[in-house]
PQR file with spaces between the fields and no chain letter, atoms N, CA, C, O and H, PARSE charges and radii, in Angstrom:
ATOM       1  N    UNK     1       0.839   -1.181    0.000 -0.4000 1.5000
ATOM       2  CA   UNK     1       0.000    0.000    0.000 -0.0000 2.0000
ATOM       3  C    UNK     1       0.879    1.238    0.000  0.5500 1.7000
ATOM       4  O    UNK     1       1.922    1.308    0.651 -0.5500 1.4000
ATOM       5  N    UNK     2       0.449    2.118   -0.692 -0.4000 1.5000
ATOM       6  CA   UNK     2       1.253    3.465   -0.706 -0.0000 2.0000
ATOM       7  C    UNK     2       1.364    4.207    0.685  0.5500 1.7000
ATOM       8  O    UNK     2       0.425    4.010    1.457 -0.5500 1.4000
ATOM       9  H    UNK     2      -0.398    2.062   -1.221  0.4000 1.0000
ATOM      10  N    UNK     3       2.036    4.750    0.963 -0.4000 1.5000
ATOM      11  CA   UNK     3       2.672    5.405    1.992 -0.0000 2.0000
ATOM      12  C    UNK     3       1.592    6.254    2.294  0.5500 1.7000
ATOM      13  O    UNK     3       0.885    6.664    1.373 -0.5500 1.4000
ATOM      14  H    UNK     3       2.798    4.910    0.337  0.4000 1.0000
ATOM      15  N    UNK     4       1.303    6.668    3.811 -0.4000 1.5000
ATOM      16  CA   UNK     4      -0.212    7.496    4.125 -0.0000 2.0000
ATOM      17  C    UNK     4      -1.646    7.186    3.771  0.5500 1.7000
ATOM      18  O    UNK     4      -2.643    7.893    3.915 -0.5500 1.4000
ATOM      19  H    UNK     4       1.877    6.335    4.559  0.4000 1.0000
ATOM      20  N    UNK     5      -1.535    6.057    3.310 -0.4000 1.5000
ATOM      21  CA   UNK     5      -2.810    5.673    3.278 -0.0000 2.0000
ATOM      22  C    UNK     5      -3.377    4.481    3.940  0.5500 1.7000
ATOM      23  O    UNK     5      -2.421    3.799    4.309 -0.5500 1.4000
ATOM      24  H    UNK     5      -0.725    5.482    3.193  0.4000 1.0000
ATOM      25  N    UNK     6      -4.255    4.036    4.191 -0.4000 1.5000
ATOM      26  CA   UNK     6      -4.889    3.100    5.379 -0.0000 2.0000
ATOM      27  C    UNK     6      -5.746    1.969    4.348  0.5500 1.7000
ATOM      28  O    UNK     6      -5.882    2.350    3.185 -0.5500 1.4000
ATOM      29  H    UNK     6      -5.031    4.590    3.891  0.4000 1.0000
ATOM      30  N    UNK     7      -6.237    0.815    4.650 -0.4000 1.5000
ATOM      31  CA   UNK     7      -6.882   -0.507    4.414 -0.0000 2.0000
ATOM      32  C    UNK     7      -8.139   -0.626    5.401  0.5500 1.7000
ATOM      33  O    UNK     7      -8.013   -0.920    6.590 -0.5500 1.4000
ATOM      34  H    UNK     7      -6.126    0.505    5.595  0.4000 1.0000
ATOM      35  N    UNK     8      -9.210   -0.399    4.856 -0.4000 1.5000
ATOM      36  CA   UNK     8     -10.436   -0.860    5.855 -0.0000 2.0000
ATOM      37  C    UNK     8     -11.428   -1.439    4.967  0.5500 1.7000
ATOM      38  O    UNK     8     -11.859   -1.075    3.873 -0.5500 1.4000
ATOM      39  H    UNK     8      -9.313   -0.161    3.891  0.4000 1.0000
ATOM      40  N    UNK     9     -11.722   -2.594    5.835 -0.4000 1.5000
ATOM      41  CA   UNK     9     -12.754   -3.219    4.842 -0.0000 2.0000
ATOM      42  C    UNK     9     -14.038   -2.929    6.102  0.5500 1.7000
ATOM      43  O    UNK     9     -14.185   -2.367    7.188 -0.5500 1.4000
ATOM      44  H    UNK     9     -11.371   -2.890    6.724  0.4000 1.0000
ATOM      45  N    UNK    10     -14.926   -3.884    4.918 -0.4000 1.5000
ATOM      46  CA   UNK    10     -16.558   -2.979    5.226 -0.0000 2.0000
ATOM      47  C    UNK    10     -17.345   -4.361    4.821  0.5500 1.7000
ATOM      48  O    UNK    10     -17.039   -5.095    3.881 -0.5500 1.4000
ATOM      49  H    UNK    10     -14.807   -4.340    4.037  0.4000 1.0000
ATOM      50  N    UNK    11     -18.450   -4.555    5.762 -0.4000 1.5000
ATOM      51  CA   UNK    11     -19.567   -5.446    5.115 -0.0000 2.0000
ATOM      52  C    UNK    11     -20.729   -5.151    5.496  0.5500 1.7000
ATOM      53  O    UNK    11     -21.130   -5.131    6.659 -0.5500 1.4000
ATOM      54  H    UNK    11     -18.699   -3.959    6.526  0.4000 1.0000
ATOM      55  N    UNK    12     -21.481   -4.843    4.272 -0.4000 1.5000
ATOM      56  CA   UNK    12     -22.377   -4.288    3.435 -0.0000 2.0000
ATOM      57  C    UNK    12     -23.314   -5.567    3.167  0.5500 1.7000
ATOM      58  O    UNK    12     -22.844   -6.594    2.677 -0.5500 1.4000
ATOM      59  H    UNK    12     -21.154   -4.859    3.326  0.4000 1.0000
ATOM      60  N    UNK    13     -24.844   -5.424    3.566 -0.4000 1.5000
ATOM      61  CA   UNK    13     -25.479   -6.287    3.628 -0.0000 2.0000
ATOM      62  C    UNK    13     -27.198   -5.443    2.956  0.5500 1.7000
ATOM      63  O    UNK    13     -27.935   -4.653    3.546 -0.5500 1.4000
ATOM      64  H    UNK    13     -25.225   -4.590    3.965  0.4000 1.0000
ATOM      65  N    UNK    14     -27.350   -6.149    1.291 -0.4000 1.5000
ATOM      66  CA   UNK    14     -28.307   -5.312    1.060 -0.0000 2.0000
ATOM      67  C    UNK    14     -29.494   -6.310    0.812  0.5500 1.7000
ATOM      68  O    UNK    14     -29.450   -7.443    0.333 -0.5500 1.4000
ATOM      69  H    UNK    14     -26.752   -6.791    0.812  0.4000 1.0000
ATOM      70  N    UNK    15     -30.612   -5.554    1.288 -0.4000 1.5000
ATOM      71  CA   UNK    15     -31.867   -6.102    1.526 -0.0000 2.0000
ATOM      72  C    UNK    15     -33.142   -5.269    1.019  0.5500 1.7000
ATOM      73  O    UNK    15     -33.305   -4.051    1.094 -0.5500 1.4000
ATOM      74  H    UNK    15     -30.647   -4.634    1.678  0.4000 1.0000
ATOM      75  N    UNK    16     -33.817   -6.026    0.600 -0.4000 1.5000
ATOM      76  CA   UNK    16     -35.366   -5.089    0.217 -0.0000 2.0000
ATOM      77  C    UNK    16     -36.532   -6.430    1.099  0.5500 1.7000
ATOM      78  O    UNK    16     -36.608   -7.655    1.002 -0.5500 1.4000
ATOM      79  H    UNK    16     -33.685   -7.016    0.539  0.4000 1.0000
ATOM      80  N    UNK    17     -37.379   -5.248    2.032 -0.4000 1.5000
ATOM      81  CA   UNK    17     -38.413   -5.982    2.797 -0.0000 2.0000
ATOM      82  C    UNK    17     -39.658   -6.631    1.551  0.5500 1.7000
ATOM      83  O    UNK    17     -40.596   -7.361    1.874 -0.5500 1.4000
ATOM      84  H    UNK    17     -37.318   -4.253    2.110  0.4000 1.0000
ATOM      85  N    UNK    18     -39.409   -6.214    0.292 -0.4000 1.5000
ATOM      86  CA   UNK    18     -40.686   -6.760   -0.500 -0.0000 2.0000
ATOM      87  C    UNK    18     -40.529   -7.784   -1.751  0.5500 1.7000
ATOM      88  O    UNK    18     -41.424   -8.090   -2.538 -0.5500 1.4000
ATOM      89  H    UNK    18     -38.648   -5.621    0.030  0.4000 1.0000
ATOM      90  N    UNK    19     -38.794   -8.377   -1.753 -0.4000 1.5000
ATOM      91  CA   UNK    19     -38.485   -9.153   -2.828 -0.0000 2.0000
ATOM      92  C    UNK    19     -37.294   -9.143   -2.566  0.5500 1.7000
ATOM      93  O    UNK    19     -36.698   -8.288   -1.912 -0.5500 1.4000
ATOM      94  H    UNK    19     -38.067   -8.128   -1.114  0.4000 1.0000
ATOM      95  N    UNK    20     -36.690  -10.480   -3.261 -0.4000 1.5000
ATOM      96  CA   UNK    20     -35.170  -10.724   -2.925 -0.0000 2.0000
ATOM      97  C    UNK    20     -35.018   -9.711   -4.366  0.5500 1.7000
ATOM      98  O    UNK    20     -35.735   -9.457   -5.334 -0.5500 1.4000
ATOM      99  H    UNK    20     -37.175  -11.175   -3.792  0.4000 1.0000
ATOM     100  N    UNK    21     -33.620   -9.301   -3.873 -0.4000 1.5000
ATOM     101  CA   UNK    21     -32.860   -8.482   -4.709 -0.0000 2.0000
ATOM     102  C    UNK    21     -32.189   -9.627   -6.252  0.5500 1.7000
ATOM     103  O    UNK    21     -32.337  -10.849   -6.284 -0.5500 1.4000
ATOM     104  H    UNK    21     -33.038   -9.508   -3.086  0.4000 1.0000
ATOM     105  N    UNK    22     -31.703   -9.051   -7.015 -0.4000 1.5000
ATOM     106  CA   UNK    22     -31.124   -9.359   -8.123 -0.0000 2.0000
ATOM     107  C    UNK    22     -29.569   -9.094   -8.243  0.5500 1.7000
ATOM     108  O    UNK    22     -29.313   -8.001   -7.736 -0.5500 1.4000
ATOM     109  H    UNK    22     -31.582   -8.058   -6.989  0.4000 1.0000
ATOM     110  N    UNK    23     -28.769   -9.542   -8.598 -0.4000 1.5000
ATOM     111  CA   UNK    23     -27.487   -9.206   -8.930 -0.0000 2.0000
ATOM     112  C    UNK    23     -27.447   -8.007   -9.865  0.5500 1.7000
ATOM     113  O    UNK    23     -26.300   -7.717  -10.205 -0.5500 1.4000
ATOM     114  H    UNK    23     -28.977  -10.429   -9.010  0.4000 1.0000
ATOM     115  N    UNK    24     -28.285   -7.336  -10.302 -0.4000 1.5000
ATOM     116  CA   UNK    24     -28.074   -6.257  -11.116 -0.0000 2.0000
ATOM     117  C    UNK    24     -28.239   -4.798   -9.893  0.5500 1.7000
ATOM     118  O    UNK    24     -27.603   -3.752   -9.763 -0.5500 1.4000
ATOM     119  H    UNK    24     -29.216   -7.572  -10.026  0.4000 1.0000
ATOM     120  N    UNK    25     -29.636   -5.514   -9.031 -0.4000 1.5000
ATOM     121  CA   UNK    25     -29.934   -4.705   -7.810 -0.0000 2.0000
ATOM     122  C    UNK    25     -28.596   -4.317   -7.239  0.5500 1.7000
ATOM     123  O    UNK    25     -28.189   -3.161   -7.122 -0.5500 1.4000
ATOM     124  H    UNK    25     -30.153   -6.364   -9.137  0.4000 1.0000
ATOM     125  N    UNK    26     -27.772   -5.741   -6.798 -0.4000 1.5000
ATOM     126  CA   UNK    26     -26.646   -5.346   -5.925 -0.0000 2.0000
ATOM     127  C    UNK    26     -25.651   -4.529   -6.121  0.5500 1.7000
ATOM     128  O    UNK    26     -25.138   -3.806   -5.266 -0.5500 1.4000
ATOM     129  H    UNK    26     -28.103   -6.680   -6.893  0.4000 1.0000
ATOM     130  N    UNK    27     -25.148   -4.686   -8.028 -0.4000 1.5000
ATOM     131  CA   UNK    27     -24.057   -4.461   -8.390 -0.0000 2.0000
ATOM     132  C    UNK    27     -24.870   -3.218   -8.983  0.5500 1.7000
ATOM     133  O    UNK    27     -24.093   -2.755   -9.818 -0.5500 1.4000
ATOM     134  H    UNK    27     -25.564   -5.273   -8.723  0.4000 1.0000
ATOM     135  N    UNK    28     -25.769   -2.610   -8.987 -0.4000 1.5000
ATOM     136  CA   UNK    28     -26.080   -1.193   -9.279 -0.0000 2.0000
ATOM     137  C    UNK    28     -25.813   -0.081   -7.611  0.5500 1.7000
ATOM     138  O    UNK    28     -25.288    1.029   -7.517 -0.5500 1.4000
ATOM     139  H    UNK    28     -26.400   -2.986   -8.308  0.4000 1.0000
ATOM     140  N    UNK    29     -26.440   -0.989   -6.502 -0.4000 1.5000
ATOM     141  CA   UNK    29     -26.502   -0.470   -5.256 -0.0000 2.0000
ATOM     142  C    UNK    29     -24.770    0.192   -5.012  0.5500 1.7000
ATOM     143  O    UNK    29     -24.363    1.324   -4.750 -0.5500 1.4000
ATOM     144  H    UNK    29     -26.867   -1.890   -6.579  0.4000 1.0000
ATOM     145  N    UNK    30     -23.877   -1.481   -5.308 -0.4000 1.5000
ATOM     146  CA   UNK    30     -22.567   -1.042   -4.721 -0.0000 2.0000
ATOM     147  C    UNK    30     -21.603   -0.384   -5.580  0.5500 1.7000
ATOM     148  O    UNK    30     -20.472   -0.118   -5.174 -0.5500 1.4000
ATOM     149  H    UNK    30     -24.208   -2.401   -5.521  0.4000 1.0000
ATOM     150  N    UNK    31     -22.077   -0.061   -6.963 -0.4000 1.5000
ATOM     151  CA   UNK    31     -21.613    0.831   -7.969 -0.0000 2.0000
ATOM     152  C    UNK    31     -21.495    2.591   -7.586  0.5500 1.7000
ATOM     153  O    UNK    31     -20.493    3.295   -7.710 -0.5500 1.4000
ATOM     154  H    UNK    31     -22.996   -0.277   -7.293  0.4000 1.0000
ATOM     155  N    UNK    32     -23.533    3.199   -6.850 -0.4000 1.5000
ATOM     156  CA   UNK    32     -23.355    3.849   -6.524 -0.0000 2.0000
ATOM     157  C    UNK    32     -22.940    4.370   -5.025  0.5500 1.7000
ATOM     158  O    UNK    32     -23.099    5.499   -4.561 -0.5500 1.4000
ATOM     159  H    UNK    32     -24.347    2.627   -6.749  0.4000 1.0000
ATOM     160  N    UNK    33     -22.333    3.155   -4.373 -0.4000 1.5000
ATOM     161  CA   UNK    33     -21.801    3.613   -3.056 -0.0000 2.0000
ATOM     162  C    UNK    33     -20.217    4.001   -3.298  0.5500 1.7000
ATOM     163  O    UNK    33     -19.634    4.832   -2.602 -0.5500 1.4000
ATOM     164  H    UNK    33     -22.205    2.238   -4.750  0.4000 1.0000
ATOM     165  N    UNK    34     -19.485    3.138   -4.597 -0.4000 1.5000
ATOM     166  CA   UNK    34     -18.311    3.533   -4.733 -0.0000 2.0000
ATOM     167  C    UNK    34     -17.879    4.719   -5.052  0.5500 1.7000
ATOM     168  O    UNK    34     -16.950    5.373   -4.580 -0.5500 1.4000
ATOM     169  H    UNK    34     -19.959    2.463   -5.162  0.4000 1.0000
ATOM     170  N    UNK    35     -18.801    5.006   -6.090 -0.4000 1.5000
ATOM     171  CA   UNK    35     -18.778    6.436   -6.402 -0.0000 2.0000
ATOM     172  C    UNK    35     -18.914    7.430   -5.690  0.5500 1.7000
ATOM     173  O    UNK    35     -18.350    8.452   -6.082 -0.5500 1.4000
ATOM     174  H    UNK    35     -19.556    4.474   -6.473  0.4000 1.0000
ATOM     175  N    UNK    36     -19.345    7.461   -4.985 -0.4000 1.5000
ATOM     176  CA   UNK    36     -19.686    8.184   -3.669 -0.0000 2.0000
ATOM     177  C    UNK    36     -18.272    8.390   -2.759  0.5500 1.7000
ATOM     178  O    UNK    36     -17.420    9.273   -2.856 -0.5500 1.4000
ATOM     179  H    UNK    36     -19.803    6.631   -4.667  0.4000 1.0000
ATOM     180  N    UNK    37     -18.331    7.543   -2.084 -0.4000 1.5000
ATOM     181  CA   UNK    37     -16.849    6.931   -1.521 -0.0000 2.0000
ATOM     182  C    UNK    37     -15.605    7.609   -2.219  0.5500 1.7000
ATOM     183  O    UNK    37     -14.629    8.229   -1.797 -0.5500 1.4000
ATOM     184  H    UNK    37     -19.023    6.825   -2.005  0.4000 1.0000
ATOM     185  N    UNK    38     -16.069    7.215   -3.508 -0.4000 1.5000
ATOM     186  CA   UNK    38     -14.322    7.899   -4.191 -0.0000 2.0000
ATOM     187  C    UNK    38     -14.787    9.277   -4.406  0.5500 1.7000
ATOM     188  O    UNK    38     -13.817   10.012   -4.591 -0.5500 1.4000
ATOM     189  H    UNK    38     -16.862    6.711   -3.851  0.4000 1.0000
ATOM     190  N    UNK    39     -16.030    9.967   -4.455 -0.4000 1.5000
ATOM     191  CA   UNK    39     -16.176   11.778   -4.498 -0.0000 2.0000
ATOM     192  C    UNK    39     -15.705   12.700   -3.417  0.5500 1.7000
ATOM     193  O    UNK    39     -15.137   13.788   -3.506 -0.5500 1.4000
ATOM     194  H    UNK    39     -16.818    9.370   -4.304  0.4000 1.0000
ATOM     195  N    UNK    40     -16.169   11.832   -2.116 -0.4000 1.5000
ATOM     196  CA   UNK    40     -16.483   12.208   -0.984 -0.0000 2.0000
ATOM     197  C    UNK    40     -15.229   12.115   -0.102  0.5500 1.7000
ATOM     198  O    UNK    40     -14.843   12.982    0.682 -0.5500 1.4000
ATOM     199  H    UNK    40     -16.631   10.948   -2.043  0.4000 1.0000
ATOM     200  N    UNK    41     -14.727   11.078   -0.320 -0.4000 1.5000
ATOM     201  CA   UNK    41     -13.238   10.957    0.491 -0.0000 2.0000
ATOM     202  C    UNK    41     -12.081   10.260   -0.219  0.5500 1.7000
ATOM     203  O    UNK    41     -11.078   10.089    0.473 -0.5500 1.4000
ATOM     204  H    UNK    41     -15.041   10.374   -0.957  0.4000 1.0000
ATOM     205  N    UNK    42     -12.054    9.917   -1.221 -0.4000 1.5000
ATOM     206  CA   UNK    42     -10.897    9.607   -2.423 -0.0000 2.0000
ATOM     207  C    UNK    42     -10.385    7.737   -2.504  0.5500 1.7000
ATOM     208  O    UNK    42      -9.571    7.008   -3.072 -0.5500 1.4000
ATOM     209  H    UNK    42     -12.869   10.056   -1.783  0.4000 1.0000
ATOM     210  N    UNK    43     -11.274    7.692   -1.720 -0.4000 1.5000
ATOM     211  CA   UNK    43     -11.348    6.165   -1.785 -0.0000 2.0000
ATOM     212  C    UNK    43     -11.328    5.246   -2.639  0.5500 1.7000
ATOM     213  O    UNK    43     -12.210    5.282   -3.497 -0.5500 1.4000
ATOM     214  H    UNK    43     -11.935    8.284   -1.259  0.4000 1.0000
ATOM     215  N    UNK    44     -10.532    4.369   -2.669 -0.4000 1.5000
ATOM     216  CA   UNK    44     -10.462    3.554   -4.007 -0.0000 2.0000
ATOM     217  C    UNK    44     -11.179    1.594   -3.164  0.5500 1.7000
ATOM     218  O    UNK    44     -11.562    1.145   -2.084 -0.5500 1.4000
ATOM     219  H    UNK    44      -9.816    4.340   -1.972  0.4000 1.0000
ATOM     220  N    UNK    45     -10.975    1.181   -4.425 -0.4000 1.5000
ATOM     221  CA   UNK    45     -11.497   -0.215   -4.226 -0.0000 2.0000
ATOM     222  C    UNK    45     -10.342   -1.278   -4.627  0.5500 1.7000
ATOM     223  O    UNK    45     -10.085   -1.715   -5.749 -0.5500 1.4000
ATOM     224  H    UNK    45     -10.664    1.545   -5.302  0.4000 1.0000
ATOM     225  N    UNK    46      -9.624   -1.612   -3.199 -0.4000 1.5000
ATOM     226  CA   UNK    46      -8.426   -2.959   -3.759 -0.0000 2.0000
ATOM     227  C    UNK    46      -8.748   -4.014   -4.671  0.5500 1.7000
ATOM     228  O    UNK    46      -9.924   -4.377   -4.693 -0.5500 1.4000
ATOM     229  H    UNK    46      -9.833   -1.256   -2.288  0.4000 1.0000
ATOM     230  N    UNK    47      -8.007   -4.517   -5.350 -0.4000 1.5000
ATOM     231  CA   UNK    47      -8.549   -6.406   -5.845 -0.0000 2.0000
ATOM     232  C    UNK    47      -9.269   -5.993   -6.723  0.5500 1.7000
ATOM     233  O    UNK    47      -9.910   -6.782   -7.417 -0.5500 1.4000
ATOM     234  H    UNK    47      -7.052   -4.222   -5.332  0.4000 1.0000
């Protein structure tokens, strides 16, 4: 890892009370959390 920067992982558990979700559901959900993440505080995604 580059110098000054930190490793934290996270688990993220997504749910809808009226139908199981879809893999498009999920990977749309955690698409716009990354983006977010990398606007908001410069966060990247390892692996």
């Amino acid at each position: 890892m580059p110098e000054g920067t930190r490793s934290l992982a996270f688990r993220i558990r997504f749910r809808a009370a009226d139908r199981t979700l879809t893999a498009e559901d999920v990977n749309r959900a955690l698409n716009g959390l990354t983006r977010v993440l990398q606007r908001e505080a410069g966060a990247t995604v390892r692996g």
